[in-house]
C-alpha positions as CSV (number, residue, x, y, z in Angstrom):
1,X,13.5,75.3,6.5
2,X,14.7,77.8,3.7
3,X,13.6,80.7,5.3
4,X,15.0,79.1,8.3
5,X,18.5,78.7,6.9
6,X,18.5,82.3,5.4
7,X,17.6,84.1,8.4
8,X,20.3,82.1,10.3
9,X,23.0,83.0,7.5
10,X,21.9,86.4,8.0
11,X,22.0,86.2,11.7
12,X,25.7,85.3,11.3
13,X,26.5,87.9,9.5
14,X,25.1,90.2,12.2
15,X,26.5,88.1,15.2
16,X,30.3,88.2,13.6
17,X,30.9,91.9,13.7
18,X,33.2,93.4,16.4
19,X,30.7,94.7,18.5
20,X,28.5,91.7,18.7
21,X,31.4,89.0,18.9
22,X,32.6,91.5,21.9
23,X,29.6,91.0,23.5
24,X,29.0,87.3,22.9
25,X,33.0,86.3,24.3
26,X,32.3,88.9,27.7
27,X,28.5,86.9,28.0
28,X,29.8,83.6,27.5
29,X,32.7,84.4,29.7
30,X,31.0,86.0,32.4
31,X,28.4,83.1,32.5
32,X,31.1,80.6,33.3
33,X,32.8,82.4,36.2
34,X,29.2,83.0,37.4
35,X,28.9,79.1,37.3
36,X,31.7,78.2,38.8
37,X,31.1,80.4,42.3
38,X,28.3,79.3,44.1
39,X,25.6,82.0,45.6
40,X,25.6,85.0,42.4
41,X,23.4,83.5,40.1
42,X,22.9,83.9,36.3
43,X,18.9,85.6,36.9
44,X,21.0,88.3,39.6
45,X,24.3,88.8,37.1
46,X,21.5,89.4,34.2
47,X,19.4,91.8,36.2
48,X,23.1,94.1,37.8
49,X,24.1,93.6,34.1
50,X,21.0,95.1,32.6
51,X,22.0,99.0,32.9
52,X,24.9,98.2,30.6
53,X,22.0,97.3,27.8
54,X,20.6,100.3,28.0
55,X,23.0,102.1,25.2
56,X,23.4,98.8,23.5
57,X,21.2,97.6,20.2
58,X,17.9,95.2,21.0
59,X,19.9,92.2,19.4
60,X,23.5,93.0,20.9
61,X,21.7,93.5,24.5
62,X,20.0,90.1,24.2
63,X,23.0,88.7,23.2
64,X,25.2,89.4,26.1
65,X,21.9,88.4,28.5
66,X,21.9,85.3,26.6
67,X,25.3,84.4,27.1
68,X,25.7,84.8,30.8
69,X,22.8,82.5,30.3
70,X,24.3,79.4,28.5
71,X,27.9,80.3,29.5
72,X,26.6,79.5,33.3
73,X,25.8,76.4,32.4
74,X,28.9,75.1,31.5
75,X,30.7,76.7,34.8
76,X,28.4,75.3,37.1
77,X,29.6,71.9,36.7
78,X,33.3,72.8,37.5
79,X,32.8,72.8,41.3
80,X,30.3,70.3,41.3
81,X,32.5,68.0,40.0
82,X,35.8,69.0,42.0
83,X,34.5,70.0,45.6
84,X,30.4,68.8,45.1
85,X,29.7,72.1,45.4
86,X,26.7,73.0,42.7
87,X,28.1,76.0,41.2
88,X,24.5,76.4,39.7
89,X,21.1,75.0,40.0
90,X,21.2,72.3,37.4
91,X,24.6,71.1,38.4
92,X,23.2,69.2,41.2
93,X,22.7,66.4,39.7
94,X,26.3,66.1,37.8
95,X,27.6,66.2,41.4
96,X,26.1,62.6,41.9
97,X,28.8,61.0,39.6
98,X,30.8,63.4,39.2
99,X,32.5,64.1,42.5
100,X,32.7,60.3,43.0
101,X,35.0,60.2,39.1
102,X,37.1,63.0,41.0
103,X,37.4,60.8,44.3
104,X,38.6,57.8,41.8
105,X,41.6,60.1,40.4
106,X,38.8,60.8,37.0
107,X,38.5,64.4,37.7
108,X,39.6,65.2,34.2
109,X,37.3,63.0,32.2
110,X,34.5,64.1,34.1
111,X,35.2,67.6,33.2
112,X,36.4,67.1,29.9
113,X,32.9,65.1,29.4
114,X,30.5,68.0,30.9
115,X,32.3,69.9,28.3
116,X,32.2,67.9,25.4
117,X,28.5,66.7,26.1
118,X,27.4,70.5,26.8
119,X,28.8,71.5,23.5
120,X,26.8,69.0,21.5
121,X,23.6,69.1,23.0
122,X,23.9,73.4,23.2
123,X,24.2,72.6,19.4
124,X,21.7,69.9,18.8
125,X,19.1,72.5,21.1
126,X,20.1,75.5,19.2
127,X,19.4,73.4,15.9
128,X,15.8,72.7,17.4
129,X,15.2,76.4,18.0
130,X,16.5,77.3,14.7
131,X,14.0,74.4,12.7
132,X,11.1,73.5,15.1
133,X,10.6,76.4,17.6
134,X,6.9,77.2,15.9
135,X,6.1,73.7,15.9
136,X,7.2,72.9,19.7
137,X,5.7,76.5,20.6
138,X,2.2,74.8,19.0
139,X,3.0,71.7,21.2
140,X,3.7,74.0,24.7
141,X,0.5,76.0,24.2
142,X,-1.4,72.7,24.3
143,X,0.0,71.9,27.8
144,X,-2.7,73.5,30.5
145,X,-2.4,73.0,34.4
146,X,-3.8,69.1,34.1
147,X,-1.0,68.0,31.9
148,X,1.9,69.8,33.9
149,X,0.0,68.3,37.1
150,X,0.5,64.8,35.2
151,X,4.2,65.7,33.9
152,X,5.4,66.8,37.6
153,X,4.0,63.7,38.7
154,X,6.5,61.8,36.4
155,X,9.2,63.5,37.4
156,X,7.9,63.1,41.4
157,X,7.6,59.2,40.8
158,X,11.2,59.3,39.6
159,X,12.4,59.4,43.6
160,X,12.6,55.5,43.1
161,X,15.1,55.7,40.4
162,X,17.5,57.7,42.2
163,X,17.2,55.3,45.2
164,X,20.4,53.8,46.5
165,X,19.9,49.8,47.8
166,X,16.4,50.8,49.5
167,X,13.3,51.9,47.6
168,X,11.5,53.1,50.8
169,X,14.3,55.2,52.2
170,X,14.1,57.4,49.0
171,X,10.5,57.6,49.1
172,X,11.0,59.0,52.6
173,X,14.1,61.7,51.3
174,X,11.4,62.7,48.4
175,X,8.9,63.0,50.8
176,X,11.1,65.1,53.2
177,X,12.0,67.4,50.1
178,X,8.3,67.8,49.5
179,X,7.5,69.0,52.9
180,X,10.4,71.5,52.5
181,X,9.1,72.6,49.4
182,X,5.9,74.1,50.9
183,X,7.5,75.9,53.5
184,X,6.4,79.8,52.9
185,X,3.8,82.2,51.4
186,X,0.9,80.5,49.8
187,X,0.4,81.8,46.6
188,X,-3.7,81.1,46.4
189,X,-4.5,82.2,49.8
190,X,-1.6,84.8,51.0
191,X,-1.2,83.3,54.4
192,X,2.0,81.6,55.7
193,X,2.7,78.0,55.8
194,X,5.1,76.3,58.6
195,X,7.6,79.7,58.7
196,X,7.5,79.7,62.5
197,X,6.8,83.1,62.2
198,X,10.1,83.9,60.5
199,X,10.0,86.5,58.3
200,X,13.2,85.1,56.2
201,X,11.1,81.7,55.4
202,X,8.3,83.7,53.6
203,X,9.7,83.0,50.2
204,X,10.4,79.8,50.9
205,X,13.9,77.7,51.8
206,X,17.0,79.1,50.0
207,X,17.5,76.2,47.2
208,X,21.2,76.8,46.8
209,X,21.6,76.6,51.5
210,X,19.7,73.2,50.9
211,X,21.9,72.1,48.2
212,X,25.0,73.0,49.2
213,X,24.3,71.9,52.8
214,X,23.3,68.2,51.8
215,X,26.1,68.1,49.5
216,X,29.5,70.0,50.2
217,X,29.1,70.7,53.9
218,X,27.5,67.1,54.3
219,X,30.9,65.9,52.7
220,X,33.4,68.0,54.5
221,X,32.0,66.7,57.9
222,X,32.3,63.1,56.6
223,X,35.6,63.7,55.4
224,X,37.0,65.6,59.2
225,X,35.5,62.6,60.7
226,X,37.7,60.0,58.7
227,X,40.1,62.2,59.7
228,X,41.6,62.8,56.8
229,X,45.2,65.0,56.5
230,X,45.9,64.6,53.0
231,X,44.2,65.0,49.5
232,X,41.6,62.2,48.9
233,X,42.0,62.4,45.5
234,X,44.8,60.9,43.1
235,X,45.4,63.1,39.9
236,X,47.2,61.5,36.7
237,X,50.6,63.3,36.5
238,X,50.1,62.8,32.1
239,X,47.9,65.3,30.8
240,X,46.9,63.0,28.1
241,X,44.8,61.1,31.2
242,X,43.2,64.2,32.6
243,X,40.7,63.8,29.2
244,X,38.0,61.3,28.0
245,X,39.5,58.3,26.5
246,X,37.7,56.7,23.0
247,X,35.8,54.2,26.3
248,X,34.5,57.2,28.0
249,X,33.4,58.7,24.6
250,X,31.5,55.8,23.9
251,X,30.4,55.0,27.0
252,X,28.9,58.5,27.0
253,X,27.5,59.2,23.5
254,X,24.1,57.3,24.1
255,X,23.5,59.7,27.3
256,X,24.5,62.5,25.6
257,X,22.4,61.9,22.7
258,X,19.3,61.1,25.1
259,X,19.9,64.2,27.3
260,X,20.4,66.2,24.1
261,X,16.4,65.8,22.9
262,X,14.7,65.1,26.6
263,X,16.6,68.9,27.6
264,X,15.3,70.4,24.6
265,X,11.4,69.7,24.5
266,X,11.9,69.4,28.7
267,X,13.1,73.0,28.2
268,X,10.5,74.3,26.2
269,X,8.0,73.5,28.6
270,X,7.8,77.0,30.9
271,X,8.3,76.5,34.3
272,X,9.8,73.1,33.9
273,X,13.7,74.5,33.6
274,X,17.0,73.1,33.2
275,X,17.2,71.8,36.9
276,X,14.0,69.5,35.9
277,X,15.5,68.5,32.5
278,X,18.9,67.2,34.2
279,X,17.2,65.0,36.8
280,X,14.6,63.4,33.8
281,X,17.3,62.6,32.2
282,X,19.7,61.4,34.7
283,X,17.1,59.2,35.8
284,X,16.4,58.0,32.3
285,X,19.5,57.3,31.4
286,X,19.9,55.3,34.5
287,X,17.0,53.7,33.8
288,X,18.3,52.7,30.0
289,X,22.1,51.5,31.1
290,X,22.8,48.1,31.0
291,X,24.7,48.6,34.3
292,X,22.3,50.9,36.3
293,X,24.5,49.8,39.2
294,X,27.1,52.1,38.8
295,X,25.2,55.5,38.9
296,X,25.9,57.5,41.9
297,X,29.4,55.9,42.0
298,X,31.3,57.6,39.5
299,X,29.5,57.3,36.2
300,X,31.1,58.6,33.0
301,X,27.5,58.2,32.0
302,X,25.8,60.1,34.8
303,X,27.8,63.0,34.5
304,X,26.9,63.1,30.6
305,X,23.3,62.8,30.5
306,X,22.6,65.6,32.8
307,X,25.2,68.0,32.0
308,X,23.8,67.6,28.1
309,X,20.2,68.1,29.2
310,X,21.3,70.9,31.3
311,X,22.5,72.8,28.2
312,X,20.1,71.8,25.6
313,X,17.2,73.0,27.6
314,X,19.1,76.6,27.9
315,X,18.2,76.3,24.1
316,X,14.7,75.0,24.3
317,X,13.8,78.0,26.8
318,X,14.1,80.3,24.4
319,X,11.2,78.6,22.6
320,X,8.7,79.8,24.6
321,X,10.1,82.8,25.5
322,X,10.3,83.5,21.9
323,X,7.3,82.6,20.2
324,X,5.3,82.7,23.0
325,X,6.4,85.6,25.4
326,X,6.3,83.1,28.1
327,X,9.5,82.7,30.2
328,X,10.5,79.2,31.4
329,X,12.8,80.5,34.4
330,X,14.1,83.6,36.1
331,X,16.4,84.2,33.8
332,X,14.3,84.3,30.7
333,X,11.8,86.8,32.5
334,X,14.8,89.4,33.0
335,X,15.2,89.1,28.9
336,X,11.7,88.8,28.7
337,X,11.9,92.4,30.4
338,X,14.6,94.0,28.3
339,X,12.9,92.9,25.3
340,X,9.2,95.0,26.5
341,X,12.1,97.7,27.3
342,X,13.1,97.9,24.1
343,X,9.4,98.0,22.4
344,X,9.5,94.9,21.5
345,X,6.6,91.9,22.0
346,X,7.5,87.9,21.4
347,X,5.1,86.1,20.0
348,X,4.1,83.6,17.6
349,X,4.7,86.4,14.8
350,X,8.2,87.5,16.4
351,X,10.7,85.2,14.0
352,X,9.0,87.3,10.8
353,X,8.3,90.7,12.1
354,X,12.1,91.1,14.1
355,X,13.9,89.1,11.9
356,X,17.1,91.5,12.8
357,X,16.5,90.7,16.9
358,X,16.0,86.8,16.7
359,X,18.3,85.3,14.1
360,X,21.6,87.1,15.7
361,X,20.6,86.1,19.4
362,X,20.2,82.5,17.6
363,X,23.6,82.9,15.4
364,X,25.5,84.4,18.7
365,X,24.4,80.9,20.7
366,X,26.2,79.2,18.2
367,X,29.2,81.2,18.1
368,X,29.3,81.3,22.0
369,X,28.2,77.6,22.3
370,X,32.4,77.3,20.2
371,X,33.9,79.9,22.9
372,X,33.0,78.0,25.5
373,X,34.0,74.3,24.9
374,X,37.5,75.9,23.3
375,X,38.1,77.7,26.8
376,X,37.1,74.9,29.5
377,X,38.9,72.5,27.6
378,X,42.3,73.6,27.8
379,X,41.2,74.5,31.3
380,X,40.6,70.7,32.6
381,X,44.1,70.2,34.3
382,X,44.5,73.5,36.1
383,X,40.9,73.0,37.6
384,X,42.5,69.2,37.9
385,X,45.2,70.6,39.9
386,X,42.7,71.8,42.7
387,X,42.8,68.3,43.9
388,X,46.2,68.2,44.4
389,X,45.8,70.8,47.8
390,X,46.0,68.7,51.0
391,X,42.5,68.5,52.6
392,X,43.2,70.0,56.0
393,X,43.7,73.3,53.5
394,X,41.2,72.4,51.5
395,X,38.4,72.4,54.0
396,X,38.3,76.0,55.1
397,X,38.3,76.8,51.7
398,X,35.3,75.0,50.8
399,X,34.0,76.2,53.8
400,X,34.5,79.6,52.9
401,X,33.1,79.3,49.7
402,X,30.2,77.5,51.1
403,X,29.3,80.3,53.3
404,X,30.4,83.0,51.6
405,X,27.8,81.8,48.4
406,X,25.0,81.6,50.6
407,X,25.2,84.5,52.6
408,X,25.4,86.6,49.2
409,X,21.9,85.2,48.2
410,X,19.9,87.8,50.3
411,X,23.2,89.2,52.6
412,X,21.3,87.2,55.2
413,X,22.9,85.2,58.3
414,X,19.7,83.3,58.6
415,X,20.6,81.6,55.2
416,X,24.1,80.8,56.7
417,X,22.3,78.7,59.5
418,X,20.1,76.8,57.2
419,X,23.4,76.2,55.8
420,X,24.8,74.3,59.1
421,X,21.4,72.9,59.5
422,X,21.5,71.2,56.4
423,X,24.9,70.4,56.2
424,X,24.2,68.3,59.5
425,X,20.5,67.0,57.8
426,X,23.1,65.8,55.4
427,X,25.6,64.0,57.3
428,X,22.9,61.8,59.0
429,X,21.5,60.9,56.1
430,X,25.0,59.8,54.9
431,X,25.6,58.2,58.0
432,X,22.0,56.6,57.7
433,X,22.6,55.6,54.1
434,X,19.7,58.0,52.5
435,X,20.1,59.6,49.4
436,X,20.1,62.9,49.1
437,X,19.0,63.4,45.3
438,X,15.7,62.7,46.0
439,X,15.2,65.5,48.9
440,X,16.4,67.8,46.1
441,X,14.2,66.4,43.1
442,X,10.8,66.6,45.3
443,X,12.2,70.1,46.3
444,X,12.5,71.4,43.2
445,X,9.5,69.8,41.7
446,X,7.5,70.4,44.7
447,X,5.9,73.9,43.8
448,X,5.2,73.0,40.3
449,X,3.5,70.3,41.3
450,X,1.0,71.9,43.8
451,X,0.5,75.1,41.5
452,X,-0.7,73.1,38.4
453,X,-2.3,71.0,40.7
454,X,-4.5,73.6,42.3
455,X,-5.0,75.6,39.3
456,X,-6.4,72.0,37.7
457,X,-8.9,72.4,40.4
458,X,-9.8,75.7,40.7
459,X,-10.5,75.2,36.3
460,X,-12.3,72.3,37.2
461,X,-14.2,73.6,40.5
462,X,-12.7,70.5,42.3
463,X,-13.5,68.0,40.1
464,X,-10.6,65.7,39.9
465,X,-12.4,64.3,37.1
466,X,-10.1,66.9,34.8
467,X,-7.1,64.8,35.0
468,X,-8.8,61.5,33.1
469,X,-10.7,63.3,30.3
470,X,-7.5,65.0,29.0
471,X,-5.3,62.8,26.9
472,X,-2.1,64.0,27.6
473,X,-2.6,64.1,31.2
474,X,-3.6,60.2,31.2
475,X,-0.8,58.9,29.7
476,X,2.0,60.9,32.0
477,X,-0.3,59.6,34.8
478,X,0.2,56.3,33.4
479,X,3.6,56.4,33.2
480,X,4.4,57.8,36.7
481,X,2.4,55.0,38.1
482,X,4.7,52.5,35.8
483,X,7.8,54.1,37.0
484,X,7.1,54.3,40.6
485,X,5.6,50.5,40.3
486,X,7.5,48.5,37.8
487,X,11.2,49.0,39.6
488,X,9.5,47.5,43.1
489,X,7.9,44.3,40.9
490,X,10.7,43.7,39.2
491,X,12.7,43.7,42.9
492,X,10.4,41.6,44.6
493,X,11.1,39.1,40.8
494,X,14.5,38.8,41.6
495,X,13.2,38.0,45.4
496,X,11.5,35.6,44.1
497,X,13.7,33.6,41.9
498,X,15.3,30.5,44.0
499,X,18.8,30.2,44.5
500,X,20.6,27.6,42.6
501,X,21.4,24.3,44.4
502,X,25.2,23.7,45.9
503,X,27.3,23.1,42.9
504,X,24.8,24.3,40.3
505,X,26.1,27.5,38.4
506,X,24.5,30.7,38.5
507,X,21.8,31.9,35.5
508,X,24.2,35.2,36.1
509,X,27.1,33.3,35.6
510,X,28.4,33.1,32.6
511,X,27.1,36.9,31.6
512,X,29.6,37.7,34.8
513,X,32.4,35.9,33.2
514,X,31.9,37.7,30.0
515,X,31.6,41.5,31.9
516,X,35.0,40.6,33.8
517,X,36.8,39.3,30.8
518,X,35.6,42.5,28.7
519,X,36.8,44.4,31.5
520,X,40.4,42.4,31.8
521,X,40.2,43.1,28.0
522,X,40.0,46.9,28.4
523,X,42.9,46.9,30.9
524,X,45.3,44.9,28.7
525,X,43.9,47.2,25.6
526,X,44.5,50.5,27.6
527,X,48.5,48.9,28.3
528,X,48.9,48.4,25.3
529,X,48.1,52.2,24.1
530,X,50.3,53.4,26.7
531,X,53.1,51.4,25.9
């Protein structure tokens, strides 16, 4: 830990000259615009970026890399929140909750909590990497294909708890996802699977068409249909109500704590990413709340737990890219690239031999993780103020951004159609009451899951055998089968459980009585501070 703490000090001292600090505020705020509009991408900004490193120090390159990286993070959940548009892969999921606090007139809390939560768990990630990067690095290496087999079959299982009021139609949504998911070039064999011969569907199905179809063109069509001509949201004239009250803060700080240490050692893991890390712990944190009812309907919680795990595994992805020369995402294999560029090779001897490379990337995280919650604070009510434009001139703008965001993936217009095609996939699903964050789980975890699981076999010469003689492997096994299991018993309890006789209170009773008078407490308590 001393040698820890002196490398830091002196990585400070680095990080904090004028060049470096230059670099660190134009990351940090290039990141955020970047997250904010929909399509770019922080791995595509890094690599049109990278020229500009040429000229530039190792450690003052890597720091501008590395905070487009982070910075991202924290725009991403702007439009996700406002419009439930993901501005960036990992802000799916804070779109859940969030865009139903800005449809309640709580657009400000929710953004004031993304920034709040992503400012503590950056720090409480970055103070893993600082003090246990060697000993997670230790704990990655010990992960093979078997365990991350096991591991994506825990996050897989977690489809049931992101189901709305039916178990079964999320299982079908997850298993939609899946199908999605395997749509394109088959790594192990080379051949093409269910492209229709279409040359654009060989890498797959654009991730950001399918998100931002089920999500913000799914919710425009919804919204023309109710025939809506004005704004549907209410925003507090008082700025003091566009932030989190002391409620919300509480409310919050268990998420935020859980989402700070799941995105961390969630992060870590390569391959699993920040996108995984936000839906574990969304789902866990639903899973914990005493009132699981009110994820998905405009959650201070839900917006906290996976805008912190979105942030803290940006930390723990260095981990592995660090000590291990292994990249956990796109973006981490363009600074993995620079870093070979510059001579230089991460391993588990990288913290002692480039002392002058790591500890100011590290002490510029900090500094930038500072930057960014002082400048989307103040920010909150003019992005509040968005909400204030009518609808019927809202809509062509989201629609523009919509399109315009996908077509600048791969300047393709068959990307635009899977767009629409999605965008109407989500509308009858939201007509049909089927959730849509369980497509996009199985969709993301889909690949991961059927690589590891392959390469378990191919290890193993198709003995399936290799997934019960490996420890770690058992026991996520174990627990996917307990999460996708346990929620329908407990279901099929409360089935179960006969209903009182006429004129014979309710078990739930009295614990009702005590939520509503809390709750008529809160009101009163929340006149009173206004008065």
């Amino acid at each position: 830990m001393t040698e820890a703490l002196q490398g830091l000090s002196g990585g400070f001292a680095a990080a904090l000259t004028m060049t470096n600090l230059f670099w660190v505020i134009f990351g940090v705020v290039a990141g955020t615009t970047i997250g904010v509009l929909p399509g770019l991408g922080t791995p595509a900004t890094i690599a049109i970026l990278l020229p500009l490193s040429v000229n530039l120090e190792p450690a003052t390159a890597l720091i501008m890399m590395a905070g487009i990286y982070y910075g991202s993070k924290y725009g991403g959940s702007t439009t996700s929140i406002l419009l439930n548009i993901p501005g960036e892969d990992a802000s799916v999921v804070t779109a859940i909750d969030g865009y139903q606090m800005a449809k309640q007139g709580r657009a400000g809390p929710a953004l004031g909590i993304a920034a709040i939560g992503s400012f503590v768990a950056g720090t409480v990630g970055l103070l893993g990497l600082t003090f246990l990067a060697p000993a997670v690095a230790d704990l990655a290496v010990i992960f093979g294909p078997p365990e991350y087999t096991a591991l994506m079959a825990v996050g897989l299982s977690m489809v049931v708890l992101l189901a709305g009021r039916s178990q079964i139609k999320a299982i079908i949504a997850g298993l939609g996802g899946f199908l999605l998911s395997t749509i394109g070039i088959d790594l192990f064999s080379g051949s093409t699977r269910f492209t229709m011969e279409r040359i654009e569907l060989a890498n797959g199905v654009e991730f950001v068409a399918l998100c931002i179809g089920l999500f913000a063109i799914a919710e425009v069509m919804v919204n023309v249909e109710a025939k809506t001509g004005r704004s549907l949201f209410q925003v507090p004239g008082r700025v003091r109500d566009l932030f989190p009250k002391r409620r919300d803060l509480v409310e919050s700080a268990g998420a935020i704590g859980q989402g700070s240490i799941v995105g961390f050692f969630v992060g870590a893991l390569p391959g699993a990413g920040s996108t995984v890390a936000s839906f574990v712990s969304y789902t866990l944190a639903k899973r914990l709340s005493r009132h699981p009812e009110k994820y998905g309907k405009g959650s201070i919680a839900g917006v906290a737990a996976p805008e912190a795990a979105n942030n803290s595994a940006t930390a723990g992805s260095f981990v592995p890219l660090l000590t291990l020369g292994i990249p956990g995402s796109a973006s981490t294999a363009i600074m993995l690239g620079a870093l070979f560029v510059y001579g230089l090779q991460p391993g588990p001897r990288f913290f002692t031999e480039n002392p002058d490379v790591v500890w100011p990337i590290i002490a510029s995280m900090y500094i930038g993780n500072v930057v960014l919650v002082l400048l989307n604070l103040p920010m909150i009510p003019v992005f509040a103020s968005i909400l204030r434009i009518p609808y019927h001139i809202l809509y062509p703008g989201i629609i523009v951004i919509s399109v315009v965001g996908v077509y600048s993936l791969n300047t393709s217009l068959f990307d635009v159609w899977l767009l629409v095609i999605f965008g109407l996939l989500g509308y009858v699903m939201r007509k049909a009451d089927f959730p849509t964050a369980p497509m996009v789980l199985a969709f993301v975890l889909g690949p991961l899951f059927e690589r590891s699981l392959r390469r378990s076999l191919v290890i193993s010469q198709g003995d399936p055998d290799i997934f019960v003689t490996r420890p770690w492997a058992v026991a996520f096994l174990v627990l996917a089968v307990l999460i996708f299991v346990v929620p329908a018993l407990l279901r099929r309890r409360e089935r179960a459980e006969p209903e009182p006789a006429p004129g014979e209170p309710s078990p739930n009773t009295p614990s009702q009585q005590e939520g509503e008078d809390a709750d008529a407490t809160d009101v009163v308590l929340d006149e009173k501070h206004e008065q």
